[in-house]
N, C-alpha and C positions, 0 to 999 in steps of 0.2 A: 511568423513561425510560431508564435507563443497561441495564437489566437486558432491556428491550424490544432496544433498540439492540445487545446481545450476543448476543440469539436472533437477528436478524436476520445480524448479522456469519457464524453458525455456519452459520446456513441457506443465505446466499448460497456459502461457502464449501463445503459439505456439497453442495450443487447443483450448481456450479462442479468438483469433485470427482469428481461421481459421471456427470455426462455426457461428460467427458474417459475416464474409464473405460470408460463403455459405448464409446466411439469406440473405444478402440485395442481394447476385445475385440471389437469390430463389425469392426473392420480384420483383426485376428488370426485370426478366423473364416471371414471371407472369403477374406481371401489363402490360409490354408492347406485350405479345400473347393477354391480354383480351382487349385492347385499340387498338391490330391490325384486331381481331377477332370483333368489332364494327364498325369500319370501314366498313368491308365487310358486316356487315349484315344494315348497313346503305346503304351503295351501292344498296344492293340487291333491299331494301323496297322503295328506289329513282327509280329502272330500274321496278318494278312491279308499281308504281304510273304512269308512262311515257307511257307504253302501253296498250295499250288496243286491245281489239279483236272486229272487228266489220264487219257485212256482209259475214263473210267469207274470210275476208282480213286483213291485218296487217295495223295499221295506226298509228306514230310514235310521239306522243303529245309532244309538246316543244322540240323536239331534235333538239340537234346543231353540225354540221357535223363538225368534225375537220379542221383547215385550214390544206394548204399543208403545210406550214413551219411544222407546228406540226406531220405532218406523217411523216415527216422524220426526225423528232429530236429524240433522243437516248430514250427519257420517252415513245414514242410512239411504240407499241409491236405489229409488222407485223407477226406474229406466232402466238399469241395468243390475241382474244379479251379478255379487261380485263373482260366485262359484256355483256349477250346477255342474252335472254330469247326464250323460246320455249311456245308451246301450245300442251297441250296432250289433246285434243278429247274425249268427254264421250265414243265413239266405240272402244279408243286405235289408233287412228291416230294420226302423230306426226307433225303437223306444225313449222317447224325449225326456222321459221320467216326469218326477214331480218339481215344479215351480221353474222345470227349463223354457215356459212359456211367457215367462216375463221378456224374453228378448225376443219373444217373436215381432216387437215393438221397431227391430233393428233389423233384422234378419230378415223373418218369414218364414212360416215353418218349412217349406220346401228347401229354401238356401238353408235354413240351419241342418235339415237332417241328410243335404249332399255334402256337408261341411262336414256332416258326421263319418257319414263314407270315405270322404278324402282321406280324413285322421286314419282311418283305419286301416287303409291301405298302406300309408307310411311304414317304413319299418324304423325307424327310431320310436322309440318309447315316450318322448318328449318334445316338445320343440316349440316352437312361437309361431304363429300366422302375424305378421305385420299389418299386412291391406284390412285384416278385419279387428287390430288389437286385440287379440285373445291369445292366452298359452294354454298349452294341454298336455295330461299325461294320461296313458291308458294302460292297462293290465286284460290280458288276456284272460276269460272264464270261459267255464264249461258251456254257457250261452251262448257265447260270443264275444263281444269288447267292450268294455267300460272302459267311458273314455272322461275325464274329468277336464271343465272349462274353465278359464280364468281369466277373467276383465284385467287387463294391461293398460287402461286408460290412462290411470293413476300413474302407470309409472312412464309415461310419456310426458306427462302432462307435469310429473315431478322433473324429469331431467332439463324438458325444454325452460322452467324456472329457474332450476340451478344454470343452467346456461348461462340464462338473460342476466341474473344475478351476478355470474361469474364474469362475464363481459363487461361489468357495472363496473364491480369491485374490482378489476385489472385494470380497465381505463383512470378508476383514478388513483389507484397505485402507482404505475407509470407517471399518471402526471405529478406525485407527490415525487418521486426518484426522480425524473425530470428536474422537479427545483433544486434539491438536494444535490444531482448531480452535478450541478453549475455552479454551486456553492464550493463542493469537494472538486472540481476542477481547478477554482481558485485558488484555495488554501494548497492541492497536490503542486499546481504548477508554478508556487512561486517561489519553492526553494530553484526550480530551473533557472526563472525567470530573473533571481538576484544572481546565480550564477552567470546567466546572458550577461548579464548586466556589467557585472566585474570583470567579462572576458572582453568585452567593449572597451571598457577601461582599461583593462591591462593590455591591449593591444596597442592603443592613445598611447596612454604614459611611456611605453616602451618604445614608440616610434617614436616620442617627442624625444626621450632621454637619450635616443642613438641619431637623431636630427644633428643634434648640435655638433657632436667629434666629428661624424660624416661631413659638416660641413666646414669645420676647420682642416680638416685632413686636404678634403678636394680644393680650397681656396691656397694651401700652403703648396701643394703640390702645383696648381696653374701659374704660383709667384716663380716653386723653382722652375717649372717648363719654362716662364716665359723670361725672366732675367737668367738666362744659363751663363753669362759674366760673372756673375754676383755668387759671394758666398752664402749657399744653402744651410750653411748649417745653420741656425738659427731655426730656418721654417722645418728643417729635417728632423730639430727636437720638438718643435709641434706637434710634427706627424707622429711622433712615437711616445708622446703624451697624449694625446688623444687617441692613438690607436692602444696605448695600455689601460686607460678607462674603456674603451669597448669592450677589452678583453676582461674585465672586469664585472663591465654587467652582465655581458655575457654568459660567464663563470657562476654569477647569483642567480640570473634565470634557468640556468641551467639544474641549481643545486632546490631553487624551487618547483620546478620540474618535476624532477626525480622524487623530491621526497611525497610531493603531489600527489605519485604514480602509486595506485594501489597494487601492483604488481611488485612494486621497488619493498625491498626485506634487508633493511639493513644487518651487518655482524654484529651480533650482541655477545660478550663477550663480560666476564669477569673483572670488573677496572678500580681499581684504586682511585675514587671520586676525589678524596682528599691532596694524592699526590696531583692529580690532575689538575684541580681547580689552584693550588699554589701554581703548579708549573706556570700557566696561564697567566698568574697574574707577575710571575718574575718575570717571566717577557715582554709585559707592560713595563716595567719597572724604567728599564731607560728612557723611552717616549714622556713617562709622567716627569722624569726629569726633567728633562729637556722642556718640557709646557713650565713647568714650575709649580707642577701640581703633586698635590700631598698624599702620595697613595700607602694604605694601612690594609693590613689585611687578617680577620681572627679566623682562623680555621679548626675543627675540630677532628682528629687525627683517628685512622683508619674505619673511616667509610668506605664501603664497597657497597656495588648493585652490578647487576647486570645491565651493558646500554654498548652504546657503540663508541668507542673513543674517540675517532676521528670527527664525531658526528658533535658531542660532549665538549670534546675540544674548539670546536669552529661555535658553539651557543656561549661559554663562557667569552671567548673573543670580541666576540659580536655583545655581549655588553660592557667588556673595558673599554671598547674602542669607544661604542655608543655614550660612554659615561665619561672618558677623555673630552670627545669631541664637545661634550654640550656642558661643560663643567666650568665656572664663572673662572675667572685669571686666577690662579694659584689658591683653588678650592681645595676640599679635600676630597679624596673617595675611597671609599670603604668598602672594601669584600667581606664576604662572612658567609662560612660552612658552618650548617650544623643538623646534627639526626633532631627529627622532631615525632619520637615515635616512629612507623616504617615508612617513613618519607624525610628524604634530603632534600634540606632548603638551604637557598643558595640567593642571598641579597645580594645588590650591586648598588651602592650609594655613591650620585655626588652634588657637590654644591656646585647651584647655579638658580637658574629661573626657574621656577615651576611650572609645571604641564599646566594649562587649563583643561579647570574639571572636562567640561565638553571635548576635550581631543583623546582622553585618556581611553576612550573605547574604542577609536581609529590608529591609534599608533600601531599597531599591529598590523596593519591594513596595505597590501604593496604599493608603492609609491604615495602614500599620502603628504599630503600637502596641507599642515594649518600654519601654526604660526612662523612667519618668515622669518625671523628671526635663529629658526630651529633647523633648518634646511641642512644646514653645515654643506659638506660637498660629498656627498654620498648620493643614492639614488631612490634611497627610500625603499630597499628590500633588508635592510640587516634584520628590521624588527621582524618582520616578513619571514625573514630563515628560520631566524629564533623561535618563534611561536611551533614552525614546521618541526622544529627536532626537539621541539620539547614535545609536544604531541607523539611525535614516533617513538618515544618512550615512556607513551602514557602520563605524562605529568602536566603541570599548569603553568601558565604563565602570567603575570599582571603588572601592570606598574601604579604605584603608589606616590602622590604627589601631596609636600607640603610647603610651610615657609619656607625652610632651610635648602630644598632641593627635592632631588625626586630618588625615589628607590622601583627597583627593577627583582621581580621575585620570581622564583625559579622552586617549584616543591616536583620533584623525584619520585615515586614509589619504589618500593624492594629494598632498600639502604638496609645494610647490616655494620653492628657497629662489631670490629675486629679488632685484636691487636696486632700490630706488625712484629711478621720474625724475622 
C-alpha cells in the first residue's frame, strides 16, 4: 500500500509539473510568435510610409542605403531582401519597384508579380502567405496597390529554436522533478507510513491484551459446563475478573479513540484547577494508606483555566494511580500545583526505580513494553490517555527521571490566578 501510495504521490507530482510547464512554454511561445509577428507588421507599415508612387515612377522617401561594412556583415541577407514593396496597377500591371529583384533568386519574376495580384485581390489589408514565408500589408492609391513584403524566415526559423530549446529545457526539468519527486514522496509518505505502522501495532498489542481474559473466561466456563456437580463459584469469579479487565480496556480504547477523533470537541468549561487537583488526590489518599505509602501534597490555591473537568480529572488519576503503582514499598509521592506565569504545572513525584533514559521517550507510547519490572497490571494505555488529554487542552507532558525516582510534568496554558469567594 505504502509503495502504491508513492507512485501515486510521483504521478500526481510529475503531472502537476509537467502541465505547469507546458503553460509557461505555451505562453513563451505565444507571446514571443505575437511580439515577432509585430515586428513584421511594424516593418511592413514603416516600408508602406517610405514609398510612394509618383508620375509613373518609384521615388524612395528617407531611405538610407546600407553601408558596405553592413552588406557584408553576417545580419545582412544577400538572398533575400528583408522588405521591398511592389505596385499592382488598377489594369493588373505589376511594378516590382526598386531592389524587389533580389528575390527573383526565389520566386521568379512571373511567380512574384501573380503573387502580387493574389495580395491584391485579398480583402484584408494584412495577412501571412505560409507556403512562401512572406507577410504583407497593402494600402490602396490613386494608382493602384502598394502592397509591402516581409521575409518571415526569421521568425520561423526563431520559433522552430525556441521549440527545440523548449523541448531540451522541459525534458530535463522533469527529470530533475522526477528525482526530487521520489525524494518528497519519501519524506511526504512517512508520517503515513509510522502511522501504518503503530496501527499494526495497536491492533497486535490489543489482540494479545484481550487473548488472555478471552481465554480465561472460555476455559472457566468449559470447567463449569463440564463439572455441573461441582461448585462454580470459584471459576464464576474468574469469569467476572476477567470479564471486568475487558471492560476496562475496552473503556481505555475507547476513551483513546474519542480523544484521537478530530471531530470529538470536548466541554471546556470554567474549573477550579486547584479544587480539582486536591479532590484527586484525597481520593488517593486511602489506597496510599493502605500500600503504606507517604503521600504529600503542596498546592497553590485558586487556579482557574478553561479545560474540561471530567477530562482533567481522569489525567490527574492516571498519574496517582501510575505513581501508586510504580512507587518502591513505603515511598513517598508528592503532588504539586503551581502558576508558572500563564501556564499551570502540575508535578507527580514518587520514590522507586528510575526510568531508563532510553524508555523516557516511549512511555507515552500505547502499550509499550520496556523494563519488566515496570509492567505492573495495567495495559499500557494510562500514559497513552494522559498525554491525549493533555494535548486536548493544548498543554505538554513529559516525565523526568532521577536517583530518587521519577517525576511526571503536566504544564496547562490559560491559568489565571484568582481569589476564592
Amino acid at each position: 500500500m505504502l509503495k502504491k501510495l508513492r507512485r501515486k504521490f510521483v504521478a500526481v507530482v510529475m503531472g502537476v509539473a509537467a502541465v505547469l510547464l507546458l503553460a509557461v512554454f505555451a505562453v513563451l511561445v505565444v507571446s514571443t510568435e505575437n511580439g515577432m509577428r509585430r515586428q513584421s507588421e511594424e516593418m511592413l507599415e514603416r516600408a508602406l510610409d517610405r514609398r510612394a508612387w509618383q508620375g509613373g515612377g518609384w521615388k524612395e522617401e528617407n531611405r538610407e542605403e546600407a553601408p558596405p561594412e553592413k552588406k557584408d556583415s553576417p545580419g545582412f541577407s544577400g538572398d533575400r531582401f528583408p522588405c521591398f514593396t511592389v505596385l499592382v496597377e488598377k489594369d493588373g500591371t505589376v511594378n516590382l519597384g526598386n531592389k524587389a529583384e533580389i528575390l527573383l533568386s526565389d520566386f521568379g519574376t512571373e511567380e512574384l508579380m501573380e503573387l502580387a495580384r493574389e495580395v491584391a485581390r485579398r480583402e484584408e489589408d494584412r495577412g501571412a502567405l505560409s507556403a512562401y514565408r512572406l507577410r504583407y500589408a497593402k494600402r490602396q492609391g490613386a494608382e493602384g496597390t502598394v502592397i509591402a513584403f516581409a521575409d518571415s524566415s526569421a521568425e520561423y526559423n526563431g520559433l522552430g529554436e525556441l521549440l527545440k530549446n523548449s523541448l531540451i529545457v522541459g525534458a530535463l526539468t522533469l527529470l530533475v522533478f522526477f528525482g526530487a519527486s521520489i525524494l518528497l514522496a519519501r519524506w511526504a509518505v512517512r508520517p503515513v507510513e509510522n502511522a501504518w505502522n503503530q496501527q499494526k501495532q495497536f491492533v497486535g498489542d490489543a489482540s494479545h491484551e484481550l487473548k488472555t481474559p478471552l481465554t480465561v473466561i472460555l476455559s472457566n466456563a468449559e470447567m463449569i459446563l463440564s463439572h455441573p456437580e461441582e461448585r462454580s463459584e470459584r471459576w464464576a469469579k474468574n469469569i467476572l475478573a476477567e470479564a471486568q479487565r475487558m471492560k476496562g480496556l475496552t473503556q481505555e480504547l475507547l476513551t483513546l479513540a474519542r480523544s484521537e477523533d478530530s471531530a470529538y470537541v470536548p466541554v471546556m468549561e470554567r474549573i477550579d484547577l486547584s479544587y480539582l487537583v486536591t479532590d484527586s488526590v484525597l481520593s488517593f489518599e486511602p489506597a496510599a494508606f493502605e500500600g503504606g505509602y507517604e503521600l504529600s501534597h503542596r498546592i497553590e490555591p485558586g487556579l482557574f483555566l478553561q479545560g474540561n473537568a471530567a477530562g482533567l480529572s481522569q489525567l490527574c488519576g492516571i498519574l496517582l494511580e501510575n505513581a501508586l503503582q510504580y512507587a518502591s514499598p513505603g515511598g513517598r509521592i508528592r503532588v504539586e500545583l503551581q502558576a508558572a506565569g500563564k501556564l499551570a504545572r502540575l508535578s507527580v513525584f514518587n520514590e522507586g526505580k528510575p526510568i531508563p533514559p532510553e524508555e523516557l521517550p516511549h512511555i507515552f507510547e500505547r502499550f509499550y513494553r520496556g523494563d519488566p519490572s515496570r509492567h505492573g497490571e495495567g495495559h499500557g494505555l494510562g500514559l497513552a490517555i494522559a498525554r491525549q488529554l493533555t494535548e486536548l487542552h493544548k498543554g505538554k507532558i513529559w516525565a523526568e527521571s532521577g536517583e530518587g525516582g521519577n517525576t511526571f510534568l503536566v504544564t496547562l496554558p490559560g491559568v489565571k490566578t484568582e481569589s476564592r469567594k
